[in-house]
matplotlib code that plots the C-alpha trace (Angstrom):
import matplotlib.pyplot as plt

x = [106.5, 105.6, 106.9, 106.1, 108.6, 107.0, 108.1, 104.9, 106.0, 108.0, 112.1, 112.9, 114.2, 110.9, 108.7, 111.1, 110.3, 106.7, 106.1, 108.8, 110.5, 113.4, 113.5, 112.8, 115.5, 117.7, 116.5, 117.1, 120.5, 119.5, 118.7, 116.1, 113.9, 111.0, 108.9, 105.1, 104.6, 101.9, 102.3, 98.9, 98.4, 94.5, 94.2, 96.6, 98.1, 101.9, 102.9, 104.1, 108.0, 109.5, 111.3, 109.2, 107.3, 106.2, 107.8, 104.4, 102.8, 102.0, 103.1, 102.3, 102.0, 102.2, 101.7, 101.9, 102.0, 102.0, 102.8, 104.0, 104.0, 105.8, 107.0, 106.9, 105.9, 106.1, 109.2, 108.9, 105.8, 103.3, 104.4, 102.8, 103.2, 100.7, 100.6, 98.2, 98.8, 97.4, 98.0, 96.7, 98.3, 97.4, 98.3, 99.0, 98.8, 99.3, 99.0, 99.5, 98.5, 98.6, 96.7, 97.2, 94.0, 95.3, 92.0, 91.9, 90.7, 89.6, 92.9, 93.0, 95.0, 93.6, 94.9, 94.2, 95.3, 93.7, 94.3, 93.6, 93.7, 93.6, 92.9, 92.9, 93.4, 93.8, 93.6, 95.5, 95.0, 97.2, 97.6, 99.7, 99.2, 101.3, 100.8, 102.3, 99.9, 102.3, 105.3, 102.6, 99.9, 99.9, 97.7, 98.7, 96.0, 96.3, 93.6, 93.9, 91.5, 91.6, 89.3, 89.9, 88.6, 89.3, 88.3, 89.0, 88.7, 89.5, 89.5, 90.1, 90.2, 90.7, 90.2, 90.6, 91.5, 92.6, 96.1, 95.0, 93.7, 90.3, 89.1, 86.4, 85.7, 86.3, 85.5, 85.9, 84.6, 84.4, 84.1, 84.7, 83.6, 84.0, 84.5, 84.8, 86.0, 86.3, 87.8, 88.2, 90.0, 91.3, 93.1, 93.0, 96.0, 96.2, 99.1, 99.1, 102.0, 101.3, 104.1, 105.0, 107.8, 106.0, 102.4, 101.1, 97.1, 96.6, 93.4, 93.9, 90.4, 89.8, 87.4, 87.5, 84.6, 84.8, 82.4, 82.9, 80.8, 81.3, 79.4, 80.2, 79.4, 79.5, 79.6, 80.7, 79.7, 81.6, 81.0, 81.4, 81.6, 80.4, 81.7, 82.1, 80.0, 78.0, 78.2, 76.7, 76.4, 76.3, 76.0, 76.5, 75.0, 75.0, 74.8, 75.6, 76.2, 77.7, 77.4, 79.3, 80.0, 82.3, 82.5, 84.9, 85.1, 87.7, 88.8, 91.6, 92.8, 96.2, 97.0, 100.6, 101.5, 105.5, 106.6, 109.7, 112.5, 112.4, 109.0, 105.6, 101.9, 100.1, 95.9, 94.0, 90.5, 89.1, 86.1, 85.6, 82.7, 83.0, 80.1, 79.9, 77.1, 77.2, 74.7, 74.8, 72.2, 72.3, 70.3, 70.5, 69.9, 66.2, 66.3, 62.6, 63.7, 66.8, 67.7, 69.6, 66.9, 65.9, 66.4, 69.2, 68.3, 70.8, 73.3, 71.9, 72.0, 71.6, 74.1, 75.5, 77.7, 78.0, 81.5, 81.5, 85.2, 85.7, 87.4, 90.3, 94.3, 96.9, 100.7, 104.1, 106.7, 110.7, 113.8, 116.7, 120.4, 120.3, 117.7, 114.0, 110.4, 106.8, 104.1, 100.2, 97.0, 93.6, 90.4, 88.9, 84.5, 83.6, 80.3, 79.7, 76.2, 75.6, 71.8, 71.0, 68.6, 67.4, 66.7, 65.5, 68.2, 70.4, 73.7, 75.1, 78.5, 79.5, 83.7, 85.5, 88.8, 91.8, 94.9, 98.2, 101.4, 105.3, 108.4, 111.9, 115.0, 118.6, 121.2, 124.2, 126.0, 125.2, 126.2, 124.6, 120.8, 118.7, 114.4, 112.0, 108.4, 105.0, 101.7, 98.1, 95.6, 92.0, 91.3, 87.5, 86.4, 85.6, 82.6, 83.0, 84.2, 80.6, 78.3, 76.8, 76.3, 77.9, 81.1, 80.7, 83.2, 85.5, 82.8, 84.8, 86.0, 83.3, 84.0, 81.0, 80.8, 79.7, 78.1, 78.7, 82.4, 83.8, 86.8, 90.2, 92.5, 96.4, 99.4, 103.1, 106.4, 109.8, 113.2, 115.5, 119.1, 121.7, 125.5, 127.9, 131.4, 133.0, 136.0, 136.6, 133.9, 131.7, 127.6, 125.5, 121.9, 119.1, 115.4, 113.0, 109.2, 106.4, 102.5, 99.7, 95.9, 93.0, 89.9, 91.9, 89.7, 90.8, 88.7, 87.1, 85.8, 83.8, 84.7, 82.7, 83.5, 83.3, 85.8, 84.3, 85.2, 83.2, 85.1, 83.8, 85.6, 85.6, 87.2, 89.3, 92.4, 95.8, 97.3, 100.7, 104.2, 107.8, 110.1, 113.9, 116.9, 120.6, 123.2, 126.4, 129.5, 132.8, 135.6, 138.1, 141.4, 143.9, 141.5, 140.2, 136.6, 133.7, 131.2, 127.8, 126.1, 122.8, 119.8, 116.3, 113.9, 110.0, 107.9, 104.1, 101.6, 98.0, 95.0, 92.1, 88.6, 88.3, 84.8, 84.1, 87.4, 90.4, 93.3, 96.7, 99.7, 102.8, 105.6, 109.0, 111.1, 114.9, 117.0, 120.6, 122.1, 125.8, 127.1, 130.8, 131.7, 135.1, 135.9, 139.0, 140.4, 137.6, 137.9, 135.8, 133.3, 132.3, 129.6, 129.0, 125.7, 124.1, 121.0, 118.6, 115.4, 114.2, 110.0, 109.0, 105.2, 103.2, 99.4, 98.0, 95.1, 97.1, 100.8, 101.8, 101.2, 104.0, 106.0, 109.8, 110.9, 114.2, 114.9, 118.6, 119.5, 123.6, 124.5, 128.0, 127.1, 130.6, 130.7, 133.6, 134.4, 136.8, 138.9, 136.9, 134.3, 132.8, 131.1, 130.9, 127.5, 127.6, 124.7, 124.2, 121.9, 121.2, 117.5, 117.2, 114.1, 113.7, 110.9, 108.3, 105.5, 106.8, 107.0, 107.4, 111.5, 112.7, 116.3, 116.5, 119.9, 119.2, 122.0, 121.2, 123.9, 124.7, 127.3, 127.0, 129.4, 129.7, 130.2, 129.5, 130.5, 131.3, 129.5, 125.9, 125.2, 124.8, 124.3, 123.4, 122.7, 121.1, 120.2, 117.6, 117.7, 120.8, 119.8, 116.1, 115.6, 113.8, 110.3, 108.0, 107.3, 106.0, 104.7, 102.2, 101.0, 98.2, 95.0, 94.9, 96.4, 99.8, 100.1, 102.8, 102.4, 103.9, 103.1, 104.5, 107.0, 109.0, 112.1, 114.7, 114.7, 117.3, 116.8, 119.3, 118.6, 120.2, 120.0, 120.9, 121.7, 120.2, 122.3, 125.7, 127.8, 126.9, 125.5, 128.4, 127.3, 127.6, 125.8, 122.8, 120.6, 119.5, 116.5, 114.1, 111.4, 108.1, 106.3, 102.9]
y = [92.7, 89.5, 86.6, 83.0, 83.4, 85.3, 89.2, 91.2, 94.4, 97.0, 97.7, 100.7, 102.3, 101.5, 103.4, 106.5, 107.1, 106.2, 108.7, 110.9, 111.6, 110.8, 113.8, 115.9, 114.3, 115.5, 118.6, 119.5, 118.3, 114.6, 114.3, 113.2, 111.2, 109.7, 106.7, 105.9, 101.8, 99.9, 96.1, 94.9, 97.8, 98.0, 101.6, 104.3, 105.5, 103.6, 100.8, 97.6, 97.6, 94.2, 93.0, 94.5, 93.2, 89.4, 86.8, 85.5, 82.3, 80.5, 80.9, 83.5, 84.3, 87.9, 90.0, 94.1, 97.1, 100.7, 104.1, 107.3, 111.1, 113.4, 117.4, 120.9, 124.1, 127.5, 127.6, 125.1, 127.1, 123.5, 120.2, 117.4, 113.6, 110.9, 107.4, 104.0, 100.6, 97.3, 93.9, 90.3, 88.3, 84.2, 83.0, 79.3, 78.2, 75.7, 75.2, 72.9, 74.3, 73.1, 75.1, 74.4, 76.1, 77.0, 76.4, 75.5, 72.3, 72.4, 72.0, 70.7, 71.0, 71.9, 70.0, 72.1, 71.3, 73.9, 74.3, 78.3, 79.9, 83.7, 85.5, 89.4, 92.4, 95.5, 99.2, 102.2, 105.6, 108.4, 112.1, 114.6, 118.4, 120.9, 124.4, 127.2, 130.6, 132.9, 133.4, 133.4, 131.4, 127.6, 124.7, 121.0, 118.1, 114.1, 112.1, 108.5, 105.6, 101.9, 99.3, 95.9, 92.2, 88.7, 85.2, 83.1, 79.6, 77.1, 73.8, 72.9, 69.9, 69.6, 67.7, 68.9, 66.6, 66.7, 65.7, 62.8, 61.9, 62.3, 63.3, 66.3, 67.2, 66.3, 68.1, 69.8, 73.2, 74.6, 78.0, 80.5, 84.3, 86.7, 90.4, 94.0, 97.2, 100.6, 102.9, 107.3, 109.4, 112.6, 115.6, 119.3, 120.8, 124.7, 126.8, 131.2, 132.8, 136.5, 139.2, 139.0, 136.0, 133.1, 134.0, 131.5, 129.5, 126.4, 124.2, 120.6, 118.8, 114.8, 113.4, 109.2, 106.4, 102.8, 100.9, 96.9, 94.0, 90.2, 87.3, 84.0, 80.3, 77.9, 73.8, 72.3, 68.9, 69.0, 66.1, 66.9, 63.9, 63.4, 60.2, 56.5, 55.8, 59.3, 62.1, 65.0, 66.0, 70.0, 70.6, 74.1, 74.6, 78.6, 81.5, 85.0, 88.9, 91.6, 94.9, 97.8, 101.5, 104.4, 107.6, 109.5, 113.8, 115.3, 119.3, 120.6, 124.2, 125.3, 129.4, 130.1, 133.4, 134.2, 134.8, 136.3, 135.2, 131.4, 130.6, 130.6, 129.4, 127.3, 127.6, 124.6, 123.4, 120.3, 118.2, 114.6, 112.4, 109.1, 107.2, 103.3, 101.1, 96.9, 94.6, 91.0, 88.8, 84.6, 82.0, 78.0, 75.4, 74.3, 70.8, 71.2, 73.7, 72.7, 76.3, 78.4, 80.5, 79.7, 83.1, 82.7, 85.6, 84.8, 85.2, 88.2, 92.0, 95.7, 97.8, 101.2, 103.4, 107.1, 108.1, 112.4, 113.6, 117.6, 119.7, 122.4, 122.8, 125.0, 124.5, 126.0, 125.6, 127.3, 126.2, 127.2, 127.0, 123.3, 122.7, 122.7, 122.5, 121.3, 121.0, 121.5, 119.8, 119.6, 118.7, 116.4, 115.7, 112.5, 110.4, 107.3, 106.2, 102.6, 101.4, 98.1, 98.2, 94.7, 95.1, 98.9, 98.8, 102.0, 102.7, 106.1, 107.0, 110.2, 111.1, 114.2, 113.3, 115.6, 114.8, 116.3, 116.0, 117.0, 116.8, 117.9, 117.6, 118.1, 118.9, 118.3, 118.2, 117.4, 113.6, 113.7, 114.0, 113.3, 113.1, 113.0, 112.4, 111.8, 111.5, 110.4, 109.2, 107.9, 104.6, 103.9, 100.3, 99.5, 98.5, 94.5, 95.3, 96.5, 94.2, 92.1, 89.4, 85.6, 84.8, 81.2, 80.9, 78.5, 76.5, 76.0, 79.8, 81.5, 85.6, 88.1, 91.9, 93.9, 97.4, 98.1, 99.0, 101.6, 104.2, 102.9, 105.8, 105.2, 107.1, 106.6, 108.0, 107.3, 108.6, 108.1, 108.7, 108.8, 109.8, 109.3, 109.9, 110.0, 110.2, 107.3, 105.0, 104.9, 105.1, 104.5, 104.2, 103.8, 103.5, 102.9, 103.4, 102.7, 102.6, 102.4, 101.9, 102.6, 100.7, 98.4, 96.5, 92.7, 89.0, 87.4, 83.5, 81.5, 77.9, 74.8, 70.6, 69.9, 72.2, 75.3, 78.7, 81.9, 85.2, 88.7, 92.0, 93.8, 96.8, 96.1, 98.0, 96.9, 96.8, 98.0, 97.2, 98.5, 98.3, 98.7, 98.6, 99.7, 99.0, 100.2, 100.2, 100.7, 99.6, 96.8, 98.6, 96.5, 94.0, 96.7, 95.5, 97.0, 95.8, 96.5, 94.7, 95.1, 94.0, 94.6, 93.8, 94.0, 93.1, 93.2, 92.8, 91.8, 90.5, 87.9, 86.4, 82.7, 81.9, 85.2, 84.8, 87.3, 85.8, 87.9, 87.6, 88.7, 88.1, 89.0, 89.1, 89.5, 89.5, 90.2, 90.5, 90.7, 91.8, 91.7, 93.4, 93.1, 94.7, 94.2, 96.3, 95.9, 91.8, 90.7, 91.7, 89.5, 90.0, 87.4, 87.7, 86.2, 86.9, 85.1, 85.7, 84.0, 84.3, 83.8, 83.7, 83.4, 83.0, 83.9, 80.7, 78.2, 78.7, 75.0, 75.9, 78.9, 78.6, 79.4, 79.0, 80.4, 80.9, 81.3, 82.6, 82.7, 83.6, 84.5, 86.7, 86.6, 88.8, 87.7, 90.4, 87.9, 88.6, 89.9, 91.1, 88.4, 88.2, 85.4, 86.2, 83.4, 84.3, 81.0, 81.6, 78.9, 78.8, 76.7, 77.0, 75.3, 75.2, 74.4, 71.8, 68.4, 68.6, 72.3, 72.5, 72.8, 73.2, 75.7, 75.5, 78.3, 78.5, 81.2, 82.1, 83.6, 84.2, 87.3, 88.7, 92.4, 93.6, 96.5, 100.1, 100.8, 97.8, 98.6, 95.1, 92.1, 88.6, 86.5, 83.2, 82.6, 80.1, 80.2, 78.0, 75.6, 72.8, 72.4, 72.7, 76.1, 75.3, 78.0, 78.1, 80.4, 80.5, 83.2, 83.3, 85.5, 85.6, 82.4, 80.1, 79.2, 78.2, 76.3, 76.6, 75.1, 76.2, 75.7, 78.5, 78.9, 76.3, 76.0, 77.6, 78.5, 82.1, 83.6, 87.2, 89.9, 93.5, 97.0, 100.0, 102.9, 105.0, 105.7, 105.3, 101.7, 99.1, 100.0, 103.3, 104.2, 106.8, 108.4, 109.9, 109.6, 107.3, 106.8, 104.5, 104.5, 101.5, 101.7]
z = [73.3, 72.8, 75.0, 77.4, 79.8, 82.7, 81.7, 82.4, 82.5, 80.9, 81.5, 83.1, 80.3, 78.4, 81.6, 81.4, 77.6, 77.8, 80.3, 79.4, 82.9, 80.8, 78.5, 81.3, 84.1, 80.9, 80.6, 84.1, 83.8, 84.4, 88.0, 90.4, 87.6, 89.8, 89.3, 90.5, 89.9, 91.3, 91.6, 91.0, 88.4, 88.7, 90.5, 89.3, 86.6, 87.0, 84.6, 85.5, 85.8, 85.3, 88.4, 91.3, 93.4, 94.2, 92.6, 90.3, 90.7, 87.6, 84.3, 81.6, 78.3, 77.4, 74.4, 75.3, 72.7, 73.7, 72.0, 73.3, 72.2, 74.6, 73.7, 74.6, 73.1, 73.5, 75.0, 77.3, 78.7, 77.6, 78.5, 77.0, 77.8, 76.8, 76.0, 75.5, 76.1, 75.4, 77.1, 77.1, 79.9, 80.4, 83.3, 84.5, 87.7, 89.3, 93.8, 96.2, 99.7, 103.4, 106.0, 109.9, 111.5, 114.9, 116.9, 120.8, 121.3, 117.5, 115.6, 111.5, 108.6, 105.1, 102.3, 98.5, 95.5, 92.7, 88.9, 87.6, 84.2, 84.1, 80.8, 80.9, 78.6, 79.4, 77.5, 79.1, 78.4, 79.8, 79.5, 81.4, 80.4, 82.3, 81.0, 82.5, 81.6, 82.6, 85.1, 88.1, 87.0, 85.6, 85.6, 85.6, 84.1, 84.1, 83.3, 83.0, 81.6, 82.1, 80.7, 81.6, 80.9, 82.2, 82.2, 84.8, 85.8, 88.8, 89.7, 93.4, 95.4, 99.1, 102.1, 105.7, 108.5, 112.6, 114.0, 114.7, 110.9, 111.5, 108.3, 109.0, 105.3, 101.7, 98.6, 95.1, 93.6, 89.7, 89.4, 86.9, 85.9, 83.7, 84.4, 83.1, 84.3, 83.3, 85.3, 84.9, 87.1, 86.4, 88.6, 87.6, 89.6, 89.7, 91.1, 91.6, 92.5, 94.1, 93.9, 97.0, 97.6, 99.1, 99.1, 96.9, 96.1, 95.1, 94.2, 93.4, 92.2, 91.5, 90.0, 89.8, 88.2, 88.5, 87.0, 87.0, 86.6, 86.8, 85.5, 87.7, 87.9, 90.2, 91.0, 94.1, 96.1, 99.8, 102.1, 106.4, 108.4, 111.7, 112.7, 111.6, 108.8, 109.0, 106.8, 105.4, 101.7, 100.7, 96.5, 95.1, 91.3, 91.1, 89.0, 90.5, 89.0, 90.4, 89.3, 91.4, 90.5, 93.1, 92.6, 93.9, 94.3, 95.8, 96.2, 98.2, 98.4, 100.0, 100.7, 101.7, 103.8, 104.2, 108.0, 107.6, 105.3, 105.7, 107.2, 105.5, 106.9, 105.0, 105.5, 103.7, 103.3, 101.9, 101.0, 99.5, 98.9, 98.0, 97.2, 96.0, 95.5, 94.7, 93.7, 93.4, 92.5, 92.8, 91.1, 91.6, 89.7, 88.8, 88.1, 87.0, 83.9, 83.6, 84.2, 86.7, 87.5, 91.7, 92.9, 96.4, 99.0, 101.3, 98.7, 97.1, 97.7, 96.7, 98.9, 98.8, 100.9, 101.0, 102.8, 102.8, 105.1, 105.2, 107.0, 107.1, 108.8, 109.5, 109.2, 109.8, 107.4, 108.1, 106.5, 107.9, 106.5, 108.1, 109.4, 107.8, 109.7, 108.6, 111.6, 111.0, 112.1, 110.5, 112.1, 110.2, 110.2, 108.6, 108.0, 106.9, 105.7, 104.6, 103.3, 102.4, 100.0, 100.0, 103.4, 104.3, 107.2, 107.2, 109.6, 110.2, 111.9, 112.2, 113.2, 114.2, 113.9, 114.8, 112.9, 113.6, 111.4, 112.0, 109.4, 110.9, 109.1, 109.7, 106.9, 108.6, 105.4, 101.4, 102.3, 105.6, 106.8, 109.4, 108.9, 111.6, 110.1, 111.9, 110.4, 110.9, 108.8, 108.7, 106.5, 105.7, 105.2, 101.4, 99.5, 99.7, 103.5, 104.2, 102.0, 104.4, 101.4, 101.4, 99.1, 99.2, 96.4, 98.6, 100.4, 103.4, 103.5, 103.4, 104.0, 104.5, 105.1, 107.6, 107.9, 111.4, 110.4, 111.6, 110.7, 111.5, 112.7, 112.4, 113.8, 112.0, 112.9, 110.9, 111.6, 108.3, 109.0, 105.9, 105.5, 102.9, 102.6, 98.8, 99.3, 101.8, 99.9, 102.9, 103.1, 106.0, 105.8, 109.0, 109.2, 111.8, 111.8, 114.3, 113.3, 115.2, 114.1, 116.3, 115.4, 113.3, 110.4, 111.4, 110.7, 113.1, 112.3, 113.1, 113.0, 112.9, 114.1, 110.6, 109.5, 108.1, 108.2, 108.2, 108.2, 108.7, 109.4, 112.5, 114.5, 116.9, 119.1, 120.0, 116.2, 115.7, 114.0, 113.9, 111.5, 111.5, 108.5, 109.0, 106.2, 106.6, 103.3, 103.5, 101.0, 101.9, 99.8, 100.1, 98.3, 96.4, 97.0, 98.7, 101.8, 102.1, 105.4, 107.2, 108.7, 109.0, 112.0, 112.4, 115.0, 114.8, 117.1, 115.1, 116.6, 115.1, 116.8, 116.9, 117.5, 119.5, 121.4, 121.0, 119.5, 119.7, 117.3, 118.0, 114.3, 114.5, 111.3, 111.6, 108.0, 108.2, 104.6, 103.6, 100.0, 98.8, 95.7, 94.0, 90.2, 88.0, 85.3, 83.0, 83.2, 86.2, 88.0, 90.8, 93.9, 96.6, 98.5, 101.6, 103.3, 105.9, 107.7, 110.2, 111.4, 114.4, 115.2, 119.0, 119.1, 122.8, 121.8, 121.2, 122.2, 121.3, 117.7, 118.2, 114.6, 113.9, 110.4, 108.3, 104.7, 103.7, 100.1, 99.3, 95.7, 93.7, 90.2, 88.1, 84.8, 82.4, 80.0, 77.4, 74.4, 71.0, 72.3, 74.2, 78.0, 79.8, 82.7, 85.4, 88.4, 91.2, 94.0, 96.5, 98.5, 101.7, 103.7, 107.0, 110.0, 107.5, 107.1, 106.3, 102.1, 101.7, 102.9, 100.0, 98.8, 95.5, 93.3, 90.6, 87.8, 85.3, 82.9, 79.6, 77.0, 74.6, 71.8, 71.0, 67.8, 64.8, 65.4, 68.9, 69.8, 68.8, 68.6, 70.8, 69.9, 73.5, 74.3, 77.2, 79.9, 83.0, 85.5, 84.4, 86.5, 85.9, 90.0, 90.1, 92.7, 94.0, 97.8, 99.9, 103.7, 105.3, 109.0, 110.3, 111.7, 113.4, 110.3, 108.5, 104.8, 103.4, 99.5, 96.4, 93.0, 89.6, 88.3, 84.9, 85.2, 82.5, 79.0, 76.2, 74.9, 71.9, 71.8, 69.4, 70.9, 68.3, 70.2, 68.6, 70.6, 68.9, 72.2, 72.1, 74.2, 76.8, 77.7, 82.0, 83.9, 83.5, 85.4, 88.9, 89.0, 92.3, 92.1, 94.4, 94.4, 96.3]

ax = plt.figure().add_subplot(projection="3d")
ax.plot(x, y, z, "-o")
ax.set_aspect("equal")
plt.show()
């Protein structure tokens, strides 16, 4: 695959065969095919699907190859699935920014404009070898290697200023770097099945390496005024290196006992160490040799962590005829041991966590269920979190780590309600979920007169969200159409420290969505959209900087199926965003459409012609609010091209076919 307009990933139908899911969904009569993606596609074994996540930023240029062997022997008894791919992506981009620092008595906005060019390759390795030794015993294998390489480059102006246009600083930075990584995990999955029903042992080992390393420059002249006619110069002319290696052990072992004819305990015991160790070394310019070899101490360091969690649980598992029960608890004994080598200085925190967990379900029917899931979870803080060494590469964000960091514990509960009714057309979906986290991991700055920021994270309580969605469908007969409406609703409560005071954020997020769907005889297929969401944001610092902004998207997608094989694909959406920094309320027409011709034996063959965005009007914007801050950003996205395509069917069915099997995708 070879192409410049913004497809970095594989279709679905190309992720099915390279990990063959499909093959086996068919086998087992072509049901419950499941997918593991990853959007950023740096730390598991997923591949990029085209179409999920974040719209992209920039502009790329993409050239991807791949090959695949998947098959079984001995009766099914080995399964086999493996694949490599190879990618170069170069990315464009292209960013206007404006950042309102929400400071009291110390308000400014943050003017960036910045210029980026991304080069990376990547080399994918995958194996999955499930082999079953004999009716009781099998053993399941995947390891996965990743090698990656980029070059990257930025160019960034920016000036920050008060309400009342008092300029505070002014300034530009270069940077650029070049970086490797090779990462190696693999997972050795065992499974032992004793005669009697329901007594079962498991082990599950994991073994993971991550070695990457990063070679990075540096120029940067910033100017911080003081008043009329007095300012201060700051230049930056630097050389740094990282080098940082994890490793990451893991061993888990499971023994099921049955209790009765429906119920089973479940005895585990598990241990993990994870151990990870950076280094970074800076050097300035030496005007006297004309070398960048001044060694920077405040910028350098030799760091490693050593985080060791073991422990054991119990749990009770019963399924009923409708109703099915999971409830357990493990006590968990963690320590976390970080030594700065640079500095001799050592920190150790030990935790004994207890850490219950509960899954009830209701059958009420085949079309109708009702889940009840709660869970808990520790989350320790990561390498670069604990580093207590400078990132100066924004000179007026500067973000440090720090080793004092602490555990954060989180609680979740979700109730998922679903009912369906075939026959009368109907469907009826609910969510709701509520998370907690103890000891949350949040940033606290500190801020300066002239405009400068200095972030580090620290623990913190009093972090929680909940999330809600309900969409309802029912058909409208008479019109012989179909209604699906909804909305979903999340409100979060985070917190941030502004110069040693607490600053709480409360965001609310409401989006109702409505979608009308009306089919005719083969000739037309039409679907009408609308959908809104409105943000609202409070901040307990500085309440007059309280924001409320909307973004409205209505669309119509008409496909015309015509005479001799032709198709006539027509897809208008219309993007209004309001509430937002003067400059960044930007109205979006986008006009994509397509005409295509059928033709060959049962219509193996497609020739299309294609047009994105009709009107030339497509703009990217995008607004974030948190920790004490709002950014309103523009960047540059892929406006209108002409594409004619020619597609061959290799099935004999045709281009045409329907169905298929039932596909459910997990994107983490």
């Amino acid at each position: 695959m070879a192409n410049n307009t913004n497809r970095q990933g594989f279709s679905l139908m190309d992720i099915l065969n390279f990990t063959g899911e499909l093959s086996r969904g068919m086998r087992n009569g072509g049901g419950n095919i499941r997918i593991q993606t990853n959007d950023n596609g740096n730390n598991n074994n997923g591949l990029p699907v085209t179409g999920l996540g974040q719209n992209q930023q920039g502009i790329a240029t993409t050239v991807v190859g791949g090959v695949n062997y998947n098959n079984t022997w001995n009766k099914g008894q080995t399964d086999l699935s493996t694949n490599y791919t190879a990618s170069n992506i170069h990315l464009l981009t292209d960013k206007e920014s404006n950042t309102q620092n929400l400071l009291p008595g110390n308000s400014y906005n943050r003017l960036d404009t910045s210029h980026t060019i991304n080069n990376a390759t990547q080399h994918r390795l995958n194996l999955v070898l499930d082999q079953k030794i004999d009716s009781s015993f099998s053993f399941k294998l995947t390891p996965s290697l990743t090698w990656q390489q980029s070059n990257k480059t930025e160019n960034e102006m920016y000036n920050s200023q008060t309400p009342g246009n008092v300029k505070l600083n002014d300034g530009y930075s270069n940077t650029s770097s070049n970086a490797d990584a090779f990462n190696f995990t693999t997972d050795m999955l065992l499974r032992k099945k004793f005669r009697k029903k329901g007594r079962t042992i498991s082990a599950d080992l994991t073994v993971t390496y991550n070695h990457s390393s990063l070679n990075g420059s540096q120029l940067s002249n910033n100017t911080f005024y003081n008043g009329p006619g007095s300012s201060i110069d700051s230049n930056i002319n630097q050389m740094n290196k990282r080098d940082a290696i994890t490793r990451d052990f893991g061993a888990n072992i499971t023994y099921t006992e049955p209790v009765g004819k429906r119920s089973l305990l479940a005895f585990s015991g598990f241990y993990n160490v994870n151990t990870g160790q950076s280094n970074k070394q800076t050097y300035s310019y030496n005007n006297s040799s004309g070398k960048h070899d001044v060694y920077d101490s405040l910028l350098s360091n030799d760091f490693k962590s050593n985080y060791t969690y073991s422990g054991g649980g119990i749990s009770f598992r019963s399924n009923q005829k409708k109703l099915s029960l999971t409830a357990g608890a493990s006590l968990q004994a963690a320590v976390l041991n970080t030594t700065d080598n640079t500095t001799s200085e050592n920190i150790r925190q030990p935790f004994t966590d207890i850490l219950p967990n509960a899954i009830l379900q209701y059958q009420v029917s085949q079309t109708k269920t009702i889940r009840l899931e709660y869970n808990t979870y520790t989350t320790q803080p990561s390498v670069t979190q604990l580093q207590p060494v400078a990132d100066i590469s924004d000179p007026l964000n500067v973000s440090i780590g720090n080793p004092a960091l602490r555990r954060a514990y989180n609680h979740s509960i979700a109730l998922n309600v679903f009912a369906a009714n075939p026959s009368r057309r109907t469907n009826l979906f609910g969510f709701v979920s509520f998370t907690s986290t103890a000891n949350a991991i949040v940033q606290s700055d500190s801020i300066t007169s002239f405009g400068t920021r200095v972030s580090k994270p620290v623990n913190t309580n009093g972090v929680d969200n909940i999330f809600a969605n309900l969409e309802y469908g029912f058909p409208l007969r008479k019109l012989k159409s179909q209604i699906e409406i909804g909305s979903s609703v999340s409100y979060g409560n985070n917190v941030a420290f502004v110069n040693g005071v607490r600053n709480n954020i409360a965001t609310t997020i409401v989006g109702p969505n409505l979608t009308y769907n009306f089919s005719k005889d083969n000739k037309l297929d039409l679907q009408v959209t609308a959908s809104i969401s409105i943000n609202a944001s409070k901040y307990s610092l500085q309440p007059a900087f309280n924001t409320n902004y909307m973004k409205q998207n209505y669309g119509i997608d008409i496909n015309n199926y015509l005479p001799f094989g032709l198709s006539l694909h027509n897809e208008f959406n219309y993007i209004l965003n309001t509430g937002r920094t003067g400059g960044y309320n930007t109205n979006i027409p986008l006009w994509n459409t397509s005409l295509a011709k059928a033709f060959m034996k049962n219509q193996r063959g497609e020739l299309k012609l294609s047009v994105f965005d009709m009107l030339n009007m497509n703009t990217g914007i995008n607004r974030s609010s948190n920790q004490g801050y709002i950014v309103d950003e523009k960047y540059n996205v892929l406006q209108r091209y002409f594409l004619l395509s020619f597609t061959y069917s290799l099935n004999k069915s045709g281009l045409n076919t329907k169905g298929g099997p039932n596909i459910r995708i997990r994107t983490i």
